[in-house]
C-alpha positions as CSV (number, residue, x, y, z in Angstrom):
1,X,13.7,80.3,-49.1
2,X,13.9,76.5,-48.1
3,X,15.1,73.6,-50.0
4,X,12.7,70.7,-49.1
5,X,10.6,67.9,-50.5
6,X,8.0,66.3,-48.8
7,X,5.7,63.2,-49.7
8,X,2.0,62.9,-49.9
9,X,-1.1,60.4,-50.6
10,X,-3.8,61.9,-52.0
11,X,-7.3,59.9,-51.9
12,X,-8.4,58.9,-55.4
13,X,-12.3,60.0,-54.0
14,X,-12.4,63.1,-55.4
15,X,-13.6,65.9,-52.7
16,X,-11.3,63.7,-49.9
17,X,-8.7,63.9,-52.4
18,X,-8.9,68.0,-53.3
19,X,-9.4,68.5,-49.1
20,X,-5.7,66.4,-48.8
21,X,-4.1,68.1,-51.4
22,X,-4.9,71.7,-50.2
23,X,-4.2,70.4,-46.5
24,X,-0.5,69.3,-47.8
25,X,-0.4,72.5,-50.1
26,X,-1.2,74.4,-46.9
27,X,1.7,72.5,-45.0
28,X,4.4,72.5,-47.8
29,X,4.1,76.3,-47.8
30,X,4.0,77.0,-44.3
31,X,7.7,75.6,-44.7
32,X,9.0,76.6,-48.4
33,X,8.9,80.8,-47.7
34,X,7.8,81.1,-51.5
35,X,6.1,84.6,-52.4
36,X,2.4,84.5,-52.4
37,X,2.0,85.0,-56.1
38,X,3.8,81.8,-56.8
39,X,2.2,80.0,-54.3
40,X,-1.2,81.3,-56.0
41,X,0.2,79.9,-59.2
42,X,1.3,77.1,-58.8
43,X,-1.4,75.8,-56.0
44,X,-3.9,76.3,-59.2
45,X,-2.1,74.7,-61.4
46,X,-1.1,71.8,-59.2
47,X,-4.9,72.0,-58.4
48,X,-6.0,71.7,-62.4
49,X,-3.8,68.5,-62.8
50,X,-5.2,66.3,-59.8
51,X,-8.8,67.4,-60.7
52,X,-7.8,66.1,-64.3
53,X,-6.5,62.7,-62.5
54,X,-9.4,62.3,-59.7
55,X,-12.1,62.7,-62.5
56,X,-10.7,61.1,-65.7
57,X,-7.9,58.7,-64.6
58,X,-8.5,57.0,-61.4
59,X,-11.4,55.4,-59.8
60,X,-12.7,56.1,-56.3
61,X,-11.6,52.4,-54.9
62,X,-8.0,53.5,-56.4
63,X,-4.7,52.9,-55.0
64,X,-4.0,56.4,-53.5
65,X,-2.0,59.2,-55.7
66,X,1.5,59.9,-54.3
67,X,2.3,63.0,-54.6
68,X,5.9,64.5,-54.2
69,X,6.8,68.3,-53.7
70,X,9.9,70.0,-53.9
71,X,11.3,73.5,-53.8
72,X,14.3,74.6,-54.0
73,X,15.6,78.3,-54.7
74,X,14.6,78.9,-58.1
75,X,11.9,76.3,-58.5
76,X,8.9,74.7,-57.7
77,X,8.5,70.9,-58.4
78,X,5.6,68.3,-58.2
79,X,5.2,65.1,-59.3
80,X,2.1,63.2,-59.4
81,X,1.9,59.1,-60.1
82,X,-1.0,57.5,-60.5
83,X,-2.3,53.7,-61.1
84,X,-5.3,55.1,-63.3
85,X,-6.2,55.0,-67.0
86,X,-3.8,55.4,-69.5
87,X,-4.2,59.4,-70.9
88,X,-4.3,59.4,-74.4
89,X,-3.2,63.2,-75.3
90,X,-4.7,64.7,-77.6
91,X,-3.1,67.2,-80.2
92,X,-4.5,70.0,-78.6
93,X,-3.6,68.7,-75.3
94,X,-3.0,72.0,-73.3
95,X,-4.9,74.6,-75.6
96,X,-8.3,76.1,-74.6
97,X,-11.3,74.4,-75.9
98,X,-13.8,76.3,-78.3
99,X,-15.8,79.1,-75.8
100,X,-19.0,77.2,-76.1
101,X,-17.5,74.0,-74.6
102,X,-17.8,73.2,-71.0
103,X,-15.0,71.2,-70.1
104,X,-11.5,70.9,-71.1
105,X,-9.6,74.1,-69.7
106,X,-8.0,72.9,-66.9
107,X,-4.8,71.3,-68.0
108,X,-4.5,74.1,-70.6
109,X,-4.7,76.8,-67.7
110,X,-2.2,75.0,-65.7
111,X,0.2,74.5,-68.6
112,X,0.0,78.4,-69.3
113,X,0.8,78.7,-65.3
114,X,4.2,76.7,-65.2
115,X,7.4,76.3,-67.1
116,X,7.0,72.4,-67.6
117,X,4.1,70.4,-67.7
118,X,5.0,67.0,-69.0
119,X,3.3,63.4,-69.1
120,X,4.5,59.9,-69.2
121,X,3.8,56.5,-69.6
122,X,5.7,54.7,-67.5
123,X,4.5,50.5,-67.1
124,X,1.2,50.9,-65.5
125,X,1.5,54.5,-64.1
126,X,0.6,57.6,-65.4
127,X,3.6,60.3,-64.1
128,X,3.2,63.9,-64.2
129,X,5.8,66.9,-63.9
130,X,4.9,70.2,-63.0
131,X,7.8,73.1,-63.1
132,X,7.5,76.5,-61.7
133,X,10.8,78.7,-62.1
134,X,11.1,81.2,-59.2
135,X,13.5,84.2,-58.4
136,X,14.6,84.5,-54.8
């Protein structure tokens, strides 16, 4: 396994932005030699977060999301900063929604997925953390 980081822009237009993120998720693994399964778990949860941002926080004529990955030998790192609107969280944040509601599973899956999911504030950017411990 490889220690690397590499830095992306992701389109704040939703379907360019998805295509760009799996295109750079497609890359960054091509290089990090991560087992499958964490790939699979991490990709989804990575996946959940900017489909929270590209719907909710950001609109289409956005500044672009950078995106930042790392790995390292017993982790998986991403880090997400956007211009978009501030997220107010919620209590229930990262716990499923009611079975009869339609929405609001996503950031609950990917925070059952990874070790860290955290949020911030930070001046006019919304920053996210996503942590995936792996063993070499």
């Amino acid at each position: 396994m490889h220690r690397i980081e590499r830095h992306y822009e992701l389109s704040p237009v939703l379907a360019e932005g998805i295509d760009q993120l799996h295109t750079a998720l497609n890359a960054f693994w091509a290089e990090a030699g991560v087992a499958p399964e964490a790939q699979i778990r991490f990709s989804t949860a990575l996946a959940e977060v900017v489909a929270n941002i590209l719907q909710y926080a950001v609109a289409s004529e956005a500044e672009p999301i950078q995106l930042r990955l790392r790995c390292t030998p017993h982790r998986i790192e991403a880090r997400l900063v956007d211009h978009g609107h501030r997220w107010e969280r919620p209590e229930s944040a990262f716990a499923l929604p009611d079975d009869w509601e339609e929405r609001g599973r996503g950031l609950a899956i990917a925070a059952a997925i990874l070790d860290r999911l955290q949020y911030r504030r930070l001046r006019e950017l919304n920053c996210w953390r996503l942590v995936l411990f792996i063993h070499p």
